[in-house]
C-alpha positions, -999 to 999 in steps of 0.1 A, spaced: -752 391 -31 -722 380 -51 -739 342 -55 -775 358 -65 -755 377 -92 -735 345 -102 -766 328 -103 -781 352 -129 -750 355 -147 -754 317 -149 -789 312 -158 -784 339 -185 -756 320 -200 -775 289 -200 -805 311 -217 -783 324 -246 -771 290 -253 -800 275 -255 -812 305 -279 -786 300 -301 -785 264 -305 -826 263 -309 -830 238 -278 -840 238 -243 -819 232 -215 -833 203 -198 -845 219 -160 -859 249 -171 -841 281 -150 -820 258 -128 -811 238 -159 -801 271 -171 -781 280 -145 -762 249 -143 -755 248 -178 -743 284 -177 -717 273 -149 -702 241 -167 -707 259 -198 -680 281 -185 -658 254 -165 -655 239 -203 -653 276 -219 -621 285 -193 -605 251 -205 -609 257 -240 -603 295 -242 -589 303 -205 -603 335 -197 -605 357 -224 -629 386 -232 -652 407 -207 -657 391 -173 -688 399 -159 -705 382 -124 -670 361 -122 -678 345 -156 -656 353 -187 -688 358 -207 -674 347 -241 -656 313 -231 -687 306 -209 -711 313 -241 -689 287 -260 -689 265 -233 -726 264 -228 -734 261 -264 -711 230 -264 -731 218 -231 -766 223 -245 -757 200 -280 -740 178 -260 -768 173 -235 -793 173 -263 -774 144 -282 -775 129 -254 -816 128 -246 -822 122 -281 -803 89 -280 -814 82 -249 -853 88 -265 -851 72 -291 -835 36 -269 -860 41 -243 -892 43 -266 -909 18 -256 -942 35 -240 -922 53 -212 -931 90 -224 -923 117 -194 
């Protein structure tokens, strides 16, 4: 049960980032998820673990961590995009 609840914990975090920043996570509710989790891998480094820990994520670092994910990510594709324009549309 503890990796179910990690997984939601995840996926939520993922969801809220994606929210705030106005862009979607590339990979839908797994995309979600894994952003949630390296969102807070990068939120611990930044800001340890501070604030309410809930599902083994400290919620606030992992927030920050996944907004920084989702821009990143998003920079990223729309680079990417704009080189690989050349009638290749997913």
């Amino acid at each position: 049960m503890e990796i179910l609840w990690m997984l939601i914990v995840g996926g939520i975090i993922g969801w809220l980032a994606g929210l705030i920043t106005g862009r979607d996570v590339p990979g839908g509710i797994i995309g979600n998820i894994i952003a949630g989790f390296i969102g807070a891998w990068l939120g611990g480094l930044i800001l340890v673990n501070w604030g309410p820990v809930i599902g083994g994520f400290a919620i606030i670092p992992a927030i920050i961590g996944s907004i920084i994910l989702v821009l990143i990510v998003s920079f990223i594709l729309r680079k990417m995009g704009r080189r690989n324009h050349h009638g290749h549309h997913a």
